[in-house]
N, C-alpha and C positions, 0 to 999 in steps of 0.2 A: 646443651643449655641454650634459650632462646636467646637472642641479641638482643631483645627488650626488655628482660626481663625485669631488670631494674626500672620499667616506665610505670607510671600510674594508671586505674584501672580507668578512669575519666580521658587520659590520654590514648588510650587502647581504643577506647570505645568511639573516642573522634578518629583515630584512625581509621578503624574499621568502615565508619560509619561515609568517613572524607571518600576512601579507595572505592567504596563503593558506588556512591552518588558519582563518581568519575567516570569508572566505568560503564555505567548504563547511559549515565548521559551523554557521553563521548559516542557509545554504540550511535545511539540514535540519531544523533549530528551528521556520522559518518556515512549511515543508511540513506538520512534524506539526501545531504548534500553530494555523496557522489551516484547517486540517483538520478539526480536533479540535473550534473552539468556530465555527466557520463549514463544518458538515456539506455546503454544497454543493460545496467544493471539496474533498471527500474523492472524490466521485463524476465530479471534471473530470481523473482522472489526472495527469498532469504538469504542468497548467496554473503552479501556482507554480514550479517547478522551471524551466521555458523561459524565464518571465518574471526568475527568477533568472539565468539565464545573459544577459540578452538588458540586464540594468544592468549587468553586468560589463563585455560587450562592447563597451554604451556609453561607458560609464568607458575602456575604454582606447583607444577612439577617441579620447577627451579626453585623452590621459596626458599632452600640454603646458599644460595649461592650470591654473591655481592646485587644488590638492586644500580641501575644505572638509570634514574630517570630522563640526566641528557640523550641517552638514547632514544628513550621514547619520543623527545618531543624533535630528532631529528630525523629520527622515519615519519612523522606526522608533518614536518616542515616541508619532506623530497615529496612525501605525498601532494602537501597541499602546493607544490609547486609542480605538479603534472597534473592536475586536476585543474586546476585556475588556471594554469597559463598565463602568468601574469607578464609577456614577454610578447602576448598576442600573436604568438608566429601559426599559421596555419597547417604547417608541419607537424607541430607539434600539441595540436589539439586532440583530443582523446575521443571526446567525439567522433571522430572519424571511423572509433572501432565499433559502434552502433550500424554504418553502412559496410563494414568488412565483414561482418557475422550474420548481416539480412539475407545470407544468399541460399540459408535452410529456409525450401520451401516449404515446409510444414508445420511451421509458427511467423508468420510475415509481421515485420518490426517496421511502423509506420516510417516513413518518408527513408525507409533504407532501400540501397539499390538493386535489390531483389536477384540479383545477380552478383557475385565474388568470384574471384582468382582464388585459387590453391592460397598463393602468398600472402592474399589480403586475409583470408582466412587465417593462416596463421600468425600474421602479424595481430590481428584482433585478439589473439588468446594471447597472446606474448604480451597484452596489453590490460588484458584480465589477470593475467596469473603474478603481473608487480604490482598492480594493484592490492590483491590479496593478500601476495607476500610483506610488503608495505603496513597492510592493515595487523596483522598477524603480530610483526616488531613493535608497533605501536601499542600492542597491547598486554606485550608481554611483561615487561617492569611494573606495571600494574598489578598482574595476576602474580607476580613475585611478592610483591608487599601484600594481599590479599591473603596470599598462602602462610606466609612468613607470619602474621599475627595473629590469624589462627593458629594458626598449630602449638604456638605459645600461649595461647588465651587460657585460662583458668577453669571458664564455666563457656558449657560450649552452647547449650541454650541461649544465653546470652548473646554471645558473641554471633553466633547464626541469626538472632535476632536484630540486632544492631547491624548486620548484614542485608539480610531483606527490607529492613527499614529505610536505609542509603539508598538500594535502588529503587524503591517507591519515590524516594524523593526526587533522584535523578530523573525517573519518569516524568514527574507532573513539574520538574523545572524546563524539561526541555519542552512540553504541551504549553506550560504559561510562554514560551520565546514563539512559540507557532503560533499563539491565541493572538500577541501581538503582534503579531506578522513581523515579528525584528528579524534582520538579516544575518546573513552568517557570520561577518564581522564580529556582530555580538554576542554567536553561539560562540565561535573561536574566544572570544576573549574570556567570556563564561569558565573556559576550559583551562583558560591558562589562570584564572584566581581560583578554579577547584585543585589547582597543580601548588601554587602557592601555599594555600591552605592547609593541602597533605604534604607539603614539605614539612611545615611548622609541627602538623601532629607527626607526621611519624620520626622528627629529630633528625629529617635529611636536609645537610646543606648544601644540595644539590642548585644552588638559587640560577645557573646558567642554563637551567632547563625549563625554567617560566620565564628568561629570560627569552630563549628561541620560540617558546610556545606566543609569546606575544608578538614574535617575529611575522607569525602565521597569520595572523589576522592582518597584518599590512599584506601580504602575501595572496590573503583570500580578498584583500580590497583591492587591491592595482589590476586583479585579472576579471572584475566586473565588467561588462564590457558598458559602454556607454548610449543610452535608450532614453526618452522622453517620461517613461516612467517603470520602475519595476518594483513589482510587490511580492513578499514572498506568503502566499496565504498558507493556510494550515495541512495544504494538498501540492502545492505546486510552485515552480516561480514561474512567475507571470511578465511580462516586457509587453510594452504598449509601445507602437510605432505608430504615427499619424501614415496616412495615404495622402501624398501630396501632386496634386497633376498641373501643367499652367493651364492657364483659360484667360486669355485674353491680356494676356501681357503680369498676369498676378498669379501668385501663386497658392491654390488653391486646397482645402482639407478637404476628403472627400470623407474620410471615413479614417478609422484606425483599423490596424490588425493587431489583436492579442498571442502572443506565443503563449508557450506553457511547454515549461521543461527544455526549452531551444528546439521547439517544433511549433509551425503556424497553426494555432487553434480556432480561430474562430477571426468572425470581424464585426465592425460596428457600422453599420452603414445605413444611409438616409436615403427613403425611397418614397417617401411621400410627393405626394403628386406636386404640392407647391415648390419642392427644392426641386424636383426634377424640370418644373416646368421655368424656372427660372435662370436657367442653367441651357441654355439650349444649344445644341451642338456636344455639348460636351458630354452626358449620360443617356443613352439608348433607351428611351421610355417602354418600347414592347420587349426588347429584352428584361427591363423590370419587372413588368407586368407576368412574364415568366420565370421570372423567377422562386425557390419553392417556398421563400414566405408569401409568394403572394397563392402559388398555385394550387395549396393546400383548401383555400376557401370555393374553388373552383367546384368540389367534388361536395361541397354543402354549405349551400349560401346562407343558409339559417341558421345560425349560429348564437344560439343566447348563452349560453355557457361552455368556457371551453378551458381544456387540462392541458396545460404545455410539460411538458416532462423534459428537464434539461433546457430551461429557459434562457442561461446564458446572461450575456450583457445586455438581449431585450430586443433583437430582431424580430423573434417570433411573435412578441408582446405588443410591440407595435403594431405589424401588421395584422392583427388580433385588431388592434384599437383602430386602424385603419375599416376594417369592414364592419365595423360596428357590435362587435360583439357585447353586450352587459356585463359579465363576469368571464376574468381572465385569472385562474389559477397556475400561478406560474412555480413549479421547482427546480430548485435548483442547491447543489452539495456544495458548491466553493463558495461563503460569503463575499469575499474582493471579487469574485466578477461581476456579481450582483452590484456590491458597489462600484467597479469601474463602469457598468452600461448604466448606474444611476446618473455616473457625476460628466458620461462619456455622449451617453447616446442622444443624436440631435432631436429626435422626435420624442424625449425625455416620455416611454411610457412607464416606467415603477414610478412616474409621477403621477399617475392617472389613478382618480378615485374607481374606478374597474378594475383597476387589476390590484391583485392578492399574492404575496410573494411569500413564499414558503422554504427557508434555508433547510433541505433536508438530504434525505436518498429519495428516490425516485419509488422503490419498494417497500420504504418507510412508509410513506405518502400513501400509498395506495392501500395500505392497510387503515389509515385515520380516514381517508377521505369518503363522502357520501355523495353521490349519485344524483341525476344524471346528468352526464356533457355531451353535450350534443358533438363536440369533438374532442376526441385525445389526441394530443401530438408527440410524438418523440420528437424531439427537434434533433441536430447532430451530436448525439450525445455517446458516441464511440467517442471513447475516452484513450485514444491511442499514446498518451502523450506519460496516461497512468500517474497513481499515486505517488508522489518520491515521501510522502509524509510514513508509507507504509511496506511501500513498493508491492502494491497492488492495483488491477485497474478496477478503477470506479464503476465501471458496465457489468464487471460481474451480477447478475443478479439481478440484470436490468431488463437483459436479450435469454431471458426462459421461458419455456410452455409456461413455468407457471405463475410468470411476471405480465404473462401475458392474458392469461386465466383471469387475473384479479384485473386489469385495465378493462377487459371484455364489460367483467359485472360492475363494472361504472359506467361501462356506456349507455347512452340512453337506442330506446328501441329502434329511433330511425337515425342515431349519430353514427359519424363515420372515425375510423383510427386510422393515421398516416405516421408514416414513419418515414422518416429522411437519414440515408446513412449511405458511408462513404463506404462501398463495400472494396476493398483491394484484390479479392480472390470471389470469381465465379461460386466455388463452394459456400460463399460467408452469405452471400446472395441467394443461393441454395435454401441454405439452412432456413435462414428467416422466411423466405418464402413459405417454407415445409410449415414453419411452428403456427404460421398464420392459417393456414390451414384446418392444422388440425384443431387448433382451436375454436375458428370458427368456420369450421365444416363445411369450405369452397376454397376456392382458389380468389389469392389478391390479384387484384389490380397494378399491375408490375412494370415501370418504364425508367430507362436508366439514361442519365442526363451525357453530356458530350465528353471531350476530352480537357476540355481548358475550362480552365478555375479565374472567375473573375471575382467580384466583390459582390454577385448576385448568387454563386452556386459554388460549386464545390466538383470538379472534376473525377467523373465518373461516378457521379453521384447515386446511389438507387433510393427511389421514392419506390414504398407499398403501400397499397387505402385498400382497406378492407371493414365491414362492418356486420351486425347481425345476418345482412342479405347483401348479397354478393353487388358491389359501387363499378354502376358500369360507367367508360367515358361519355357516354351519351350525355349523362347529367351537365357536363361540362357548359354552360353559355354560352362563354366567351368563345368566339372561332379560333381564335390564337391559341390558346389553351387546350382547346381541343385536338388543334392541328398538331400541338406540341407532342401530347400524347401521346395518339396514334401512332408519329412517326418513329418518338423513341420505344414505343410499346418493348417488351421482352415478354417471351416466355421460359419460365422457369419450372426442372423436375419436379421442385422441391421434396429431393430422397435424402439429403444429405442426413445426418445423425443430429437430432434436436437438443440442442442446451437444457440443460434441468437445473434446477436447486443443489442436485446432489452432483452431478456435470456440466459446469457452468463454463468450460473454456470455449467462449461464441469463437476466439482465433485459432482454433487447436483442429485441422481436419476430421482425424479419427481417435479413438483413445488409445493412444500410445504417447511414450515420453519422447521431447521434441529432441532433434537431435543438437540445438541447440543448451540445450543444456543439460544431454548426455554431455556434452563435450567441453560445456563448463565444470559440468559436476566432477567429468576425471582431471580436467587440470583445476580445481580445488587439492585432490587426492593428492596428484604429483605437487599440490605446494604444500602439503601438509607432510610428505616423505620429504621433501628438500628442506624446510623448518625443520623438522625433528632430526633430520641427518645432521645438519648445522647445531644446533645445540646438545649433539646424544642422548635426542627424549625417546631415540627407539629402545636406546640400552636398558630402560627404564621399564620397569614389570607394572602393565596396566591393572586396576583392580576391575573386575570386570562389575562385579556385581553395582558398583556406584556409576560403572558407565550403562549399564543399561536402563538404572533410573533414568539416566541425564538424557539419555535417547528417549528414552519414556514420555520425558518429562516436556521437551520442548515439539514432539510430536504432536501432543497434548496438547499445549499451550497454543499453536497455529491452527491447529485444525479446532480448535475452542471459537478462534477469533472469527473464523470460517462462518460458522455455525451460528456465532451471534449475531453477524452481518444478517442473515434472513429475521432475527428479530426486530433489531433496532435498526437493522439499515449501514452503510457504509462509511461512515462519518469517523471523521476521525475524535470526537468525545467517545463515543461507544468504544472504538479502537483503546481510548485509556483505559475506560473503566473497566473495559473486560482483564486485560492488562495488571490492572491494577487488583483488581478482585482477585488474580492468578496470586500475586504476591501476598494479600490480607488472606488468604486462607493456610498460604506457606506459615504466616505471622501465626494465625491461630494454631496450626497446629503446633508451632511451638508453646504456645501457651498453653494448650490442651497437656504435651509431654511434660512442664512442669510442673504443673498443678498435680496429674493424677501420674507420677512417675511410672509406676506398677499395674500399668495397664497393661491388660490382659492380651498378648503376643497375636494371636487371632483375630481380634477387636478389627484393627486398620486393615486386616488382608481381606477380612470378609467384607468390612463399607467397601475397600476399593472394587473388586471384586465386582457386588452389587451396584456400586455408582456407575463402574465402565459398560456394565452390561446394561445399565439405566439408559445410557448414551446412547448406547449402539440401537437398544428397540422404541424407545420413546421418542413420538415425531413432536418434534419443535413446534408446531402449530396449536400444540393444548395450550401454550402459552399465552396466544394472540386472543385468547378468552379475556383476558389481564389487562390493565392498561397502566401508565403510570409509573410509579413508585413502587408499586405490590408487581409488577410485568420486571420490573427491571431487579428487585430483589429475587424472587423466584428463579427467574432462568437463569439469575448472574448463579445462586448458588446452586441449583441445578450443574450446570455447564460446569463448572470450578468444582466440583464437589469430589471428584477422584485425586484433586492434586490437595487434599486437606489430608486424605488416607495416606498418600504415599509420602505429602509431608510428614507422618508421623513414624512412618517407616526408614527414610531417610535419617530423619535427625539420631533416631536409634540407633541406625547404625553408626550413624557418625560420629555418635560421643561414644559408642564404644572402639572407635578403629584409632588405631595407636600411631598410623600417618595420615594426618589427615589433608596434609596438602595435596599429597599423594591420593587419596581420596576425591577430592575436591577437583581437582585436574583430569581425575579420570570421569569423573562427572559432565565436567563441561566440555572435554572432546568426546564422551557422547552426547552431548547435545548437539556439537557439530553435524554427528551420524543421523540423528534423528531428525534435522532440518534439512539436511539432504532427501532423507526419505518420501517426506513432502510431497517429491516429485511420483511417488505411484498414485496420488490423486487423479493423472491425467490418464490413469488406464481405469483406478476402482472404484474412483469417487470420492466423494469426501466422508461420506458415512464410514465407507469399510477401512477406514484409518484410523478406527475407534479399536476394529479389532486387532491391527497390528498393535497398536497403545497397550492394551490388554496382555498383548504375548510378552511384550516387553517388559510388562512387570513381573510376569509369569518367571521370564527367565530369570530376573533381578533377584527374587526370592531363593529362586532353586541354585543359584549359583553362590547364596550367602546362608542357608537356613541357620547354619550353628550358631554365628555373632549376631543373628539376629533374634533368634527365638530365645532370648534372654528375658529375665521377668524385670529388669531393673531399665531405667531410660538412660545412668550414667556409670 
């Protein structure tokens, strides 16, 4: 007999509804923020995210067994007390396991030390695997009340409903904290009155476990560290530090540098000829003058229209309005840096009636934008610092033939394209070389800047210009500029293996999986046997058939968001909405199951069937016919349109299986499986992850045909 059964069905239904919105929104929190202040799991994809489903699933293995929610919120308190640091001690910064795991040469992790000890190596993973373990505890009293009222619920359409519903909500509550850029503090405390609230509905008086959870957000406030400004936009947290030098007995602002994720990203700096010239002694004016916002105009002094890609906080903008350019189209994906080089940068250009700012993706862009600019610029737009909103990097999709395809047919006939990037690997340099090439059918113009990084350039920097007709340095005027070139000139093979659409890892040498995160993915595995040995979830008989949905289901679901990215671009709106569409189609298919119960047992195997095979041969580009509202309906159901079939397949089974926590748990450790799997994108692609999707539901079915092929839905 259930423990609630004596609760009311209004009571159920906030339960259900409270644990849910918990869950997903707590995921997310956890994603970005230790993303954000522990940089190597910005770069491990999904890694928190599997380990989030995979306490849930635990939890509702247990859903008989007493709920502790003091527990939860006092692995979430040691978490948020190794994560924050709020002790400041440098020992014991976590960050540090981002330079103890850089030392796999075959995925290079920006500003790590490229080189490791055995021990630093394993103290990294020793650092990764409490983390997860940690995340795992945290999640598990959760996935016990989850399990726990299900399995008791009455009408299980419903209650799967009122499930999917919570985590839709929890989605678009933790997008509205991102939209306004509030801080963690305030996702923390978010967390501890969705803890509250599920106290009340589900009749626990547990109250010392909102009590600790509110401990957290003092916890995650004392280890901020202290900066001139920090914003957390809807991609990143950002820290602004002024550049302060003397000069003459005063103390002087030269410029700011913006971090991003606790890595130096970018800078704001004034290079106009009046501050320089005012200033004398103190900023090197031919070193300005070389520098590459100024050296890009060098290679085409005619410049009436020009596309900055990765505009930033307005270096490039400026020096754009510096040479007189008419129209400056500037993009750029993070609104606050936009707004910090509005309210930041001295030579104030998003002030400037020329220039045109565009908050988008770079790929987005290039698909709306018309023709011709006499210069396209990448500015430094390797985004090494990556999404913690997604834990993806924003360049995906940026650095491809065929991102580069589309810049080409924007260019005007005699315009030049320059790319400025900080290449860390000989091969990264390579490669871009190669794609520039092949595109447009010569060899670029190839010179790579020195070793020291000042407030002008970027250490080790590679600059490419290339354009319809091969941009020789002759063109150059200025003798400084010319000299500059020459000397740093390179020449590159450009053999390396080209980024595509469907191979987009521009940091990934060859296709194979890095061994960075072989070596995460097994100690996931060893925390997933040390969890299940500690609570005897091995003792426990997996149902297979609902774990290969869940594998199914969440392979599905990444490699969805994947895919939509070349539609709508990398943003993180598109990020929800596709997201979200995954879950209104879950919603419908429930609605679909109760309406026509006696739906014909074939119906959902043949759409999934046809949808997955839809996937896998139909190129995403018929869509780019579309624009709008009719482009984003379309491809949303398009894209979602297998997870409607196997929602109906799913719930079938679920109302008829007689455990269904049990169920439910094996579902979501396979989801864990099927986000790990993720990782053969970096040998097959992202296409042919459509056809593992495919086999997985293959198996799903053959491993359940009897309880499934039933004509009834309950």
């Amino acid at each position: 007999m259930d423990a609630g059964q004596d609760k009311s069905l209004p009571r159920r239904d906030a339960e259900i509804f409270l644990v849910s919105v918990l869950i997903l929104y707590l995921e997310l929190v956890l994603i970005r923020w230790i993303g954000t202040e522990v940089r190597l799991f910005a770069y491990l994809g999904n890694l928190i995210l599997v380990v989030c489903f995979f306490g849930v699933g635990i939890g509702c293995y247990l859903a008989a067994q007493p709920v502790s929610l003091l527990r939860m919120s006092l692995h979430l308190t040691v978490l948020a007390v190794l994560v924050a640091n709020p002790l400041h001690r440098d020992e014991l910064n976590l960050q540090h396991a981002t330079d103890w795991l850089a030392g796999f040469e075959d995925s290079p992790l920006w500003g790590g030390l490229f080189q490791s000890f055995r021990w630093q190596m394993g103290l990294g993973l020793l650092v990764v695997s409490a983390v997860l373990y940690l995340v795992v505890f945290t999640f598990q009293p959760a996935g016990q009340l989850l399990g726990r009222v299900l399995q008791g619920y009455p009408h299980v359409l419903r209650a799967y409903s009122v499930n999917i519903a919570g985590s839709l909500a929890g989605i678009w509550l933790f997008n509205a904290v991102s939209y306004w850029t509030l801080p963690p503090v305030v996702w923390f405390g978010l967390v501890a009155a969705l803890l509250a609230a599920l106290c009340w509905a589900a009749q626990e008086r547990q109250w010392w476990s909102v009590v600790l959870a509110v401990a957290v957000t003092g916890v995650v406030w004392v280890g901020e560290p202290s900066a001139l400004l920090t914003l957390w936009s809807p991609y990143q947290k950002l820290v602004v530090e002024p550049v302060v030098q003397e000069y003459r007995g005063e103390r002087l602002v030269l410029g700011y540098l913006i971090s991003a994720n606790r890595t130096t990203f970018q800078s704001v700096v004034n290079l106009s000829e009046a501050f320089l010239e005012s200033k004398p002694g103190l900023l090197d004016k031919a070193h300005a003058r070389l520098s590459h916002y100024n050296m890009a105009f060098g290679f085409q002094p005619r410049v009436r229209r020009a596309l900055i890609v990765g505009a930033g906080a307005g270096n490039n903008a400026a020096a754009a309005l510096r040479h007189g350019v008419e129209q400056v189209d500037c993009v750029e994906i993070d609104p606050d840096i936009y707004l910090l080089g509005k309210a930041l940068h001295p030579e104030r250009p998003y002030d400037s009636p020329h220039v045109r700012m565009f908050i988008n993706d770079a790929r987005a862009f290039f698909k709306q934008a018309t023709g011709a600019y006499d210069l396209i610029w990448f500015g430094l737009l390797d985004t090494h610092p990556g999404s913690s909103y997604n834990n993806r990097r924003l360049d995906h999709y940026v650095y491809t033939r065929e991102s580069f395809e589309e810049a080409r047919r924007l260019l005007a006939p005699d315009g030049v394209l320059v790319i400025n990037f900080a290449a860390r690997r000989e091969w990264i340099a390579d490669r871009l070389d190669g794609m520039l090439r092949e595109v447009f059918g010569h060899e670029p113009l190839a010179y790579l800047e020195g070793d020291e990084s000042s407030l002008y350039s970027v250490s080790g920097e590679l600059t490419l210009v290339t354009g319809h007709t091969p941009v020789q340095s002759t063109v150059i005027r200025d003798r400084a500029q010319f000299d500059f070139v020459e000397t740093h000139r390179v020449r590159l093979a450009g053999s390396a293996q080209p980024t595509t659409d469907d191979w987009p890892y521009l940091y990934l040498e060859h296709r194979k999986i890095p061994k960075l995160h072989l070596v995460t993915s097994l100690t996931v595995v060893v925390a997933v046997a040390v969890a299940g040995g500690r609570l005897s979830v091995t003792k426990l008989r997996m149902d297979w058939h609902f774990f290969a949905l869940g594998a199914a289901f969440l392979l599905l679901e990444v490699q969805t968001v994947s895919r939509a990215t070349l539609l709508f671009g990398m943003t993180w709106v598109v990020n929800a909405i596709v997201i979200s569409a995954v879950l209104l189609m879950i919603l419908l298919a429930n609605l679909t199951a109760d309406r026509w119960p006696r739906l014909p047992a074939w119906l959902p195997v043949a759409g999934l069937a046809v949808t997955v095979l839809g996937l896998a041969c139909v190129p995403l580009d018929s869509f780019n016919a579309l624009r709008g509202a009719p482009k984003v309906i379309a491809a949303s159901g398009f894209l979602t349109a297998p997870i409607f079939f196997s929602g109906l397949i799913f719930i079938r089974s679920f109302a008829a299986c007689a455990d269904r926590s049990r169920a439910l748990g094996s579902n979501l450790i396979g989801a864990l499986v099927g986000g790990l799997l993720e990782s053969l994108s970096f040998v097959t692609g992202i296409r042919a992850l459509v056809l593992l999707v495919g086999l997985l539901y293959a198996v799903a079915l053959w491993l359940r045909p009897g309880e499934y092929l039933q004509t009834r839905g309950e």
